[in-house]
VEXFI-236633 format. One record per residue (C-alpha): residue in one letter; x negated, y, z negated. Coordinates in steps of 0.001 Angstrom, whole numbers, plus 500000, padded with zeros to 6 digits. Layout:
  rest       X       Y       Z
     A       X       Y       Z
...
END
This chain:
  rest       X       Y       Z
     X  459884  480446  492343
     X  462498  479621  494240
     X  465817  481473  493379
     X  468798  479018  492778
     X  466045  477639  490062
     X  465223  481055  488568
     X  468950  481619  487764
     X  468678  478387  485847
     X  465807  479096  484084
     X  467555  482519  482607
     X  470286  480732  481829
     X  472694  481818  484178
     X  473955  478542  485513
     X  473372  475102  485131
     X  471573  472891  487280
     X  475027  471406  488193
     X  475928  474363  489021
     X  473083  475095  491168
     X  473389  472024  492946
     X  477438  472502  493779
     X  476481  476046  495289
     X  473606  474509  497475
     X  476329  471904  498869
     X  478987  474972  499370
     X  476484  476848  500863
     X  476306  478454  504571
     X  473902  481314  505936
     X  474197  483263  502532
     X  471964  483493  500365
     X  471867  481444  497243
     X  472693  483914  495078
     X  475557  485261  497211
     X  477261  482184  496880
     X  477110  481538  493153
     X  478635  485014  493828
     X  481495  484327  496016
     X  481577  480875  494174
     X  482358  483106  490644
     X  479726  480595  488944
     X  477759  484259  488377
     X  478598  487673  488895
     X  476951  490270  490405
     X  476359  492613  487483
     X  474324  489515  485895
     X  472406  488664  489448
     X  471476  492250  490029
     X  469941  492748  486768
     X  468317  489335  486825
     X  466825  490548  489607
     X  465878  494062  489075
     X  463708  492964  486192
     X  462319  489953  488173
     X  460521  492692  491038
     X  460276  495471  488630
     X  463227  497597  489762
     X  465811  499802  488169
     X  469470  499287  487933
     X  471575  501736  488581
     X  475437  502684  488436
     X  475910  504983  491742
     X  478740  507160  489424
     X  476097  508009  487394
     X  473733  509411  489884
     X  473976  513035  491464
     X  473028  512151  494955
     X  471341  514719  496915
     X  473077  516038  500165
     X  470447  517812  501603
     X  467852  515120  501328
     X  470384  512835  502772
     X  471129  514595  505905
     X  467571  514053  506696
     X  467761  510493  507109
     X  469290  508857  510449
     X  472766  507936  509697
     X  472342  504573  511677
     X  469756  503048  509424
     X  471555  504251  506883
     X  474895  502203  507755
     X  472587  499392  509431
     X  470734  498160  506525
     X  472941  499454  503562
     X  470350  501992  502181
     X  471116  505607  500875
     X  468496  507798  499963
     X  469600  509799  496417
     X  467043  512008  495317
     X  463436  512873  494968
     X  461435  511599  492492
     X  457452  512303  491297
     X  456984  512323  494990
     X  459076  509733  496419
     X  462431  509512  497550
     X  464773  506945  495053
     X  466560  504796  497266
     X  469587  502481  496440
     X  470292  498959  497153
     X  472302  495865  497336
     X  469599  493502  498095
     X  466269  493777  496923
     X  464337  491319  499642
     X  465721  494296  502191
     X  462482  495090  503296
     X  462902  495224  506898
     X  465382  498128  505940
     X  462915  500119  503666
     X  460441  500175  506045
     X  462021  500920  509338
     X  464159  504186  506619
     X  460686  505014  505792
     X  459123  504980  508954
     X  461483  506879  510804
     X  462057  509317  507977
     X  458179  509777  507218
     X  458417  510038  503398
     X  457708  507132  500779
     X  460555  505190  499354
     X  461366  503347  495872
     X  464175  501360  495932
     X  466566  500821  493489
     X  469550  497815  492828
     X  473216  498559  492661
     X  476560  496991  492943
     X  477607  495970  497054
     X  481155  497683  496616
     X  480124  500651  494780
     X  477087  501000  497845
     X  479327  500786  500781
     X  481647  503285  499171
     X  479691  505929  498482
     X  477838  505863  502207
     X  481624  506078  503688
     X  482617  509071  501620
     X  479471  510738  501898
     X  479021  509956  505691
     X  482867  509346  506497
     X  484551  506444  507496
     X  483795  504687  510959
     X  479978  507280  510824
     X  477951  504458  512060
     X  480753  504760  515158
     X  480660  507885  515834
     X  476778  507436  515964
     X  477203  505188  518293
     X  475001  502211  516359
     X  477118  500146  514173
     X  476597  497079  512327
     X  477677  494448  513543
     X  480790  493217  512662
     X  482196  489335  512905
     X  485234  489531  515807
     X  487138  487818  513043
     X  487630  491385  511114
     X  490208  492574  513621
     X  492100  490791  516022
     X  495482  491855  518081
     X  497999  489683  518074
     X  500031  490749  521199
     X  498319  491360  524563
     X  498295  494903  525702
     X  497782  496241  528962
     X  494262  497218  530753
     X  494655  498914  533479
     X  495842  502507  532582
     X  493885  504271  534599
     X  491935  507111  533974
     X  494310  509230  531076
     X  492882  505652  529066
     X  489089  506118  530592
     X  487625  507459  526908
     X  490473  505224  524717
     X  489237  502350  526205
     X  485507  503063  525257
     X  483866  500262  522903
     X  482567  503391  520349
     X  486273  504363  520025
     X  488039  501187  519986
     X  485549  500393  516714
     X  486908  503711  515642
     X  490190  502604  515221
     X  489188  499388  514025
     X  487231  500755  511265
     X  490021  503024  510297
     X  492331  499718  510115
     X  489882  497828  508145
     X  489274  500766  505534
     X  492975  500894  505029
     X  493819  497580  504737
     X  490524  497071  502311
     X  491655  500058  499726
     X  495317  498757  500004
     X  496962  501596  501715
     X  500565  501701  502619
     X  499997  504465  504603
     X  497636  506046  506696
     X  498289  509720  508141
     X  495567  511011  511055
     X  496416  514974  511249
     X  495244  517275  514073
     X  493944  520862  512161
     X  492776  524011  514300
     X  489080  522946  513566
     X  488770  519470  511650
     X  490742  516254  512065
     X  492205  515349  508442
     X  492424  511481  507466
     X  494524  510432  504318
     X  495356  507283  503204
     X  498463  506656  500726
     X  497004  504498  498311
     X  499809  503557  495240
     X  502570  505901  496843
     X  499452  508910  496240
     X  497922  510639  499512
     X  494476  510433  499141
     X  492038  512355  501525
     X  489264  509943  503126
     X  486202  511189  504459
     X  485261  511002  508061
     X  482369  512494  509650
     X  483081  516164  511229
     X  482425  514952  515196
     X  485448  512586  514771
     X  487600  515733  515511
     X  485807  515411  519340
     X  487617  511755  519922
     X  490776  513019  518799
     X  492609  512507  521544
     X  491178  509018  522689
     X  491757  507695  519146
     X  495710  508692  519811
     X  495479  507628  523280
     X  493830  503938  522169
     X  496493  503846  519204
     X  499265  504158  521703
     X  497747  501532  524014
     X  498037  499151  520887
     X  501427  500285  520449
     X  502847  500033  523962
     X  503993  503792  523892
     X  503273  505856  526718
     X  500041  507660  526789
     X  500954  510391  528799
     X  503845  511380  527095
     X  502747  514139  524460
     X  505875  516379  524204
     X  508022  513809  522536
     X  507745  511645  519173
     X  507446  508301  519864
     X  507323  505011  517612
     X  505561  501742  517974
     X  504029  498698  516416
     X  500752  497095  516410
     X  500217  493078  515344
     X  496884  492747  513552
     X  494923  490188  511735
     X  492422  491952  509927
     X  489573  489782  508066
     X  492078  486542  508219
     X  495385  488367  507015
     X  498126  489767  509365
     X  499069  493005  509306
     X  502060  494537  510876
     X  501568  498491  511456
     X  504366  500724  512273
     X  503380  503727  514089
     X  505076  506802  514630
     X  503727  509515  516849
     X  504813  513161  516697
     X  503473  516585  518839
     X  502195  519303  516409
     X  500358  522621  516763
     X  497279  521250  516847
     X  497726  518006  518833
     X  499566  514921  517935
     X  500050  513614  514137
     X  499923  510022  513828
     X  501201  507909  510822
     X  500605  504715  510112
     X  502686  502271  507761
     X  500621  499114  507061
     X  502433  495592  506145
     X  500162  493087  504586
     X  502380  490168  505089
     X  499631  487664  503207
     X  500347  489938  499906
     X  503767  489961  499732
     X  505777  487722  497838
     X  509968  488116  497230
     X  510696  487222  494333
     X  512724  488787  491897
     X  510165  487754  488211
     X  508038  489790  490633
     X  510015  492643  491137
     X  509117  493704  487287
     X  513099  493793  486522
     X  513698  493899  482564
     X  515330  490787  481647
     X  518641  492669  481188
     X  518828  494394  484275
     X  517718  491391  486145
     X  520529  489010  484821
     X  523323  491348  485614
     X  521670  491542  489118
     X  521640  488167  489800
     X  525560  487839  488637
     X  526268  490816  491330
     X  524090  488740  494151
     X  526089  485677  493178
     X  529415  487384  494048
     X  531240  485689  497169
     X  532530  489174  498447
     X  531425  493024  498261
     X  529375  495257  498649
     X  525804  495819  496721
     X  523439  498659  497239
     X  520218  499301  496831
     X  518895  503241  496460
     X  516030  505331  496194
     X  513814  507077  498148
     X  511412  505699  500639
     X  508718  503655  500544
     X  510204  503156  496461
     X  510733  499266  496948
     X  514346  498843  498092
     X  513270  496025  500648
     X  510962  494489  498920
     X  514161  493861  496337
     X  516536  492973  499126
     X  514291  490419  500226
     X  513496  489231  497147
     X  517981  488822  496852
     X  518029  487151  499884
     X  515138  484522  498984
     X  517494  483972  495735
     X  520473  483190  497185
     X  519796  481461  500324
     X  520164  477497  500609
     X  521328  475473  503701
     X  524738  475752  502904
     X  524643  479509  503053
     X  524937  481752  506317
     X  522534  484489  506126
     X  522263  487167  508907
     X  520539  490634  508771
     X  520521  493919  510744
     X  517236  495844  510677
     X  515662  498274  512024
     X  512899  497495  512223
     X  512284  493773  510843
     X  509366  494425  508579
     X  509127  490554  507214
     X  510136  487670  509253
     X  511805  485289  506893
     X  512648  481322  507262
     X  516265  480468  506821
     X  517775  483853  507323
     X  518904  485159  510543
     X  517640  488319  511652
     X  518646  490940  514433
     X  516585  493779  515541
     X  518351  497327  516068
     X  517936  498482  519400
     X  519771  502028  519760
     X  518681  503216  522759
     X  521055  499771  524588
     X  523794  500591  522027
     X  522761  497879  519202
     X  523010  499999  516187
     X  523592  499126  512823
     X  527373  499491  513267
     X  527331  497516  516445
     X  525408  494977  515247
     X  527140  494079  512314
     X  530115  494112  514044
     X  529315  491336  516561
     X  527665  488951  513571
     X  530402  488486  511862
     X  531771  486683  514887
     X  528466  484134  513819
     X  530094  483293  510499
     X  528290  484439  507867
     X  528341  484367  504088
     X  525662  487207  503292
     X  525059  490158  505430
     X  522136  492391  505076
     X  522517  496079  506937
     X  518612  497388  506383
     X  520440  500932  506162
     X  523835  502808  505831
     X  522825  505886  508109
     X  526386  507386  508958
     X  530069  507363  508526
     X  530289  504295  511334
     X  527928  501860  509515
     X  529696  502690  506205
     X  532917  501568  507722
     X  531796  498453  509295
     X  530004  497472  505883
     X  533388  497957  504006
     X  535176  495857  506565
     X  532686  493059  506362
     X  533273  493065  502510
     X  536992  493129  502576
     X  536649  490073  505172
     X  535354  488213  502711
     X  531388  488542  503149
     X  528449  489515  500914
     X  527038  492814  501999
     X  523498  493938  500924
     X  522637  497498  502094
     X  520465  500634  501010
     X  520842  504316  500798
     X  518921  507407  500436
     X  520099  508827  496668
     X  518343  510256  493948
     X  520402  507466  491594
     X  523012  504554  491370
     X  525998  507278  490739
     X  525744  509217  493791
     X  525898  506104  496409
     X  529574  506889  496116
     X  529825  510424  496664
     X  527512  509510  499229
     X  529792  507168  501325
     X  532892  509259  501083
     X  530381  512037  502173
     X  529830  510039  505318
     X  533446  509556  505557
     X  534463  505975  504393
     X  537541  506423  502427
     X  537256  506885  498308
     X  539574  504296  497622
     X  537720  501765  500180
     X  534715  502541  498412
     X  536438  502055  495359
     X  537616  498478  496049
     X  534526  497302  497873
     X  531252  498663  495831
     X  530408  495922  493247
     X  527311  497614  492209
     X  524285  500129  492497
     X  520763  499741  491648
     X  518593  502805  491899
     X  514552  502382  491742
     X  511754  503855  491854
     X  507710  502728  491887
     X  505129  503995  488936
     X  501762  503567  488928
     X  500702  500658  486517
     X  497759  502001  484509
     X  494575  500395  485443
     X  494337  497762  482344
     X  489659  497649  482465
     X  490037  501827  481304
     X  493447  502288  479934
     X  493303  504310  476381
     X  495396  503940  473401
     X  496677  507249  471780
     X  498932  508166  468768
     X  502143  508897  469420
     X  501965  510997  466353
     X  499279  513574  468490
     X  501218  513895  471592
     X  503489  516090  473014
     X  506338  514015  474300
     X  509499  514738  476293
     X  512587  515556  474354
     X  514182  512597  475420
     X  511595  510348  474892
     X  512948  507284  472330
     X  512851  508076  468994
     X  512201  504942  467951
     X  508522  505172  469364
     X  505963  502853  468800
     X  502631  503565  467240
     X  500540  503924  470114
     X  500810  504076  474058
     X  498016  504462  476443
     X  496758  507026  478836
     X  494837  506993  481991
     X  491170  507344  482066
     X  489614  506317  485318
     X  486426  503999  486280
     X  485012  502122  488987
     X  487765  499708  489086
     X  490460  502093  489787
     X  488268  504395  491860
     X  488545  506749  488824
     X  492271  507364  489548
     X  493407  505749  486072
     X  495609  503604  487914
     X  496068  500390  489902
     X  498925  498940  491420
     X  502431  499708  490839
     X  505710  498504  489403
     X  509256  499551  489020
     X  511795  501633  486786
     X  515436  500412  487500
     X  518610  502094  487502
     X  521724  499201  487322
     X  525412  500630  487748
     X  528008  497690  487941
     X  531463  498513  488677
     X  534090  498468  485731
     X  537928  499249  486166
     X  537608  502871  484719
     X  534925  503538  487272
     X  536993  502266  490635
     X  539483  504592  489207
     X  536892  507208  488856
     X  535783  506817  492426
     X  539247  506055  494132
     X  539891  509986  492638
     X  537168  510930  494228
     X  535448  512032  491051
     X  531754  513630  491091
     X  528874  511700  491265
     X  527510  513783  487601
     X  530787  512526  486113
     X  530691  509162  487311
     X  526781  509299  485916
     X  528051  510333  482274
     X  530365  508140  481979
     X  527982  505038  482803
     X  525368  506580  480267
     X  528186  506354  477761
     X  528865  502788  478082
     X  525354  501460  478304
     X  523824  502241  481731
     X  520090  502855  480936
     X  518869  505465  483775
     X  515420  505357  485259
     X  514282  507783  482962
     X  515066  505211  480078
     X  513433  502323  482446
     X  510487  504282  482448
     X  509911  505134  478783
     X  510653  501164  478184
     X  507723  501094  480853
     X  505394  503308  478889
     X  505690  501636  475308
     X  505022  498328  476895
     X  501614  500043  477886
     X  502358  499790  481754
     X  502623  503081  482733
     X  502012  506758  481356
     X  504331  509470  480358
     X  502780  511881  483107
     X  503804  509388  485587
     X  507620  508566  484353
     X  508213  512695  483951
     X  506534  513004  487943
     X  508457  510453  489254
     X  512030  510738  487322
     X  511852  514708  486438
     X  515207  514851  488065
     X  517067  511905  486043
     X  517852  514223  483252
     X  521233  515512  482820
     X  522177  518486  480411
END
């Protein structure tokens, strides 16, 4: 019988539906397009089709795989035709996968393995991520027999060089250059932020930062042998100097990876062991600046949006990094700007390119820092100015003369909370009473994990051990993390933010022209009304986003005696 029809015959689709998919469809198979198509999924194909050839079903979570059995097969069969062996059974070895007409695949496993194979069905996904972290990422690489990837997967958008010579002989290799690639792809696929490649005496150690958590990703043990050409083919994409390797250096790679570009700051610095690389990954298709998106409470995100409206002063942004601050910049900027507004930034470096804002580059080593930038824009007329950081005493300065000029200045700082951006500027040397007359407001954030909402799991307040300061007025229940498939059994998926708000009042400029401490400052906000990220976070948890672990890990220092 032919497929498309048995799928209508079970009930799965309709014949309209069949005959949609036919006209959609390209060199897949019929029943990967009513997949792609979401007419079916694939839990419903695989079981159709498990009991139409008389196979098992099987959840890969569920199964203790055997190691030693598997390091008997070849790994390039393995990676080639999507197959891994699990264990032994009455004789035979149980074999898993995504496609049960795959037998080219079973036999050539069986004949080059020489035992007898039953196969089994499970989930694509679930497959492909259990070979990688059993056999590592980029395996099939190292083995020199890959499969074969579209040249749409990964594509640089700059030209680099190609004659370096031989320091590039090995970087240069096609084995190692799919390396790399595969590292990219993997990290882009699990939605890193981050990926860190560390040297060790014996091993080469891969993380990926995966929802602000480092997360250690499996690569096969002869990776640590192509060490250095994997640095030395990272720095060709980055236009750094590959025989420099006593001095950090930073760089930048264009990508489009599988259709979506990618920008991918690199930083490169010597240690014991060799040269630590670090990765920061911007997936330009996913972002979107917009303050609804932000997850700003509604009160938090009015008063903001008065303080953006403001035609002069100065409003900062805080918090650690990598905790959101540009994302929310942005975000102010897409707000505010219209074509009767001037809009001009200073960053270093200029993560998203946006239209209708004007944006410089920082260039230190020529003498265009953030101070000397900002000083020559304001000869181009602008209403908003955004300095991408206040880094010293000079940049402080020329952000408080911009704002008692009359302009708009949008800024961040490194602070644990709102209060302490002014102890922080007066720190760096700007004047208290500058700071004073110039600061319209702070907002402090910080980004918790969202709890994955397909295993989240309610709980009793009433049974739980709660922080002292948790509200009183408590709901019934909030919800804890569990951890499935969906979440890669983390609990968690995605992240959103707790919020921090300090707006200036008279008392306060008062408070800060005296040069008053940032714990005093803090107390006297809390007293009339400033909800802390601690607060932000509990309001997180009884809306069922987040956890209590979570808010205590990321705001254990909020609390105040």
């Amino acid at each position: 019988m032919e497929l498309g029809q048995l799928f209508v015959d079970e009930g799965l689709i309709t014949s309209e539906q069949l005959g949609l998919a036919k006209s959609e469809q390209d060199d897949d198979r019929i029943d990967q397009t009513l997949i792609k198509m979401g007419l079916v999924t694939e839990d419903a194909v695989l079981r159709l089709l498990a009991d139409e050839f008389g196979m098992e079903y099987v959840d890969l979570n569920d199964v203790e795989i055997d190691i030693e059995l598997l390091n008997q097969f070849p790994t390039s069969a393995i990676y080639r035709h999507s197959l891994l062996p699990l264990y032994r059974q009455n004789g035979h070895v149980v074999v898993a996968t995504d496609d049960p007409l795959n037998l080219e695949g079973i036999d050539e496993l069986g004949t080059v393995s020489g035992l007898r194979l039953e196969p089994v069905l499970t989930r694509r996904n679930e497959l492909g991520n259990r070979i990688r972290e059993l056999l590592g990422v980029g395996g099939d690489t190292i083995n020199e027999l890959v499969r074969q990837r579209s040249e749409e997967d990964i594509e640089l958008l700059e030209d680099i060089e190609e004659d370096y010579g031989e320091l590039a002989e090995g970087a240069q290799a096609p084995s190692v250059i799919r390396l790399v690639n595969e590292l990219l792809i993997e990290a882009v696929k699990m939605q890193a932020s981050d990926v860190h490649i560390e040297p060790q005496e014996h091993a080469l150690r891969v993380r990926y930062r995966i929802d602000g958590m480092l997360r250690i990703q499996s690569v096969p043990i002869e990776i640590n042998h192509f060490y250095s050409a994997i640095v030395t083919r990272l720095k060709i994409m980055s236009h750094l100097n590959i025989a420099e390797k006593r001095l950090p250096q930073d760089g930048r790679i264009k990508l489009r990876v599988s259709g979506r570009e990618v920008d991918v700051r690199v930083s490169i610095i010597p240690m014991t062991h060799g040269e630590g690389v670090v990765m920061r990954l911007l997936d330009k298709d996913k972002m979107t600046f917009d303050l609804k998106n932000v997850g700003m409470p509604p009160t938090i995100i009015k008063r903001f949006r008065e303080l953006i409206a403001l035609p002069h002063g100065i409003i900062l942004v805080t918090g650690p990094t990598g905790s959101g601050k540009s994302t929310t910049l942005y975000s102010a900027l897409n707000e505010i700007k219209n074509p009767h507004t001037k809009i001009i930034t200073v960053e270093d470096p200029v993560e998203y390119q946006m239209d209708g804002i004007s944006q410089i580059q920082v260039h230190s080593k020529i003498g265009l820092t953030f101070a000397a930038g900002l000083r020559s824009i304001l000869r181009h007329d602008p209403d908003v100015v955004l300095i991408g950081e206040i880094r010293d005493g000079e940049t402080g300065q020329a952000a408080i003369q911009a704002s008692l000029t009359g302009h708009v200045v949008f800024s961040t700082l490194h602070t644990n909370d709102a209060p302490s951006a002014f102890t922080r500027l007066v720190d760096m040397g700007v004047e208290p009473y500058l700071v004073a007359s110039t600061v319209e407001g702070v907002l402090a954030q910080r980004l918790v994990r969202r709890l994955c909402s397909d295993c989240k799991r309610k709980v009793a307040t009433d049974s739980l051990d709660l922080p002292a300061d948790f509200p009183e007025e408590r709901p019934e229940f909030i919800y804890e993390p569990v951890g499935c498939r969906e979440c890669s059994d983390s609990g968690y998926a995605g992240r959103t933010g707790v919020f921090e708000l300090l707006t200036i009042d008279p008392v306060l400029k008062e408070m800060c022209a005296e040069n008053e401490s940032a714990n005093k400052i803090r107390k006297y906000a809390i007293a009339h009304g400033m909800a802390t990220l601690r607060d932000s976070g509990w309001e997180r948890v009884m809306e069922g986003g987040t956890s209590v672990e979570e808010v205590v890990r990321i705001t254990r220092g909020d609390i105040i005696a």
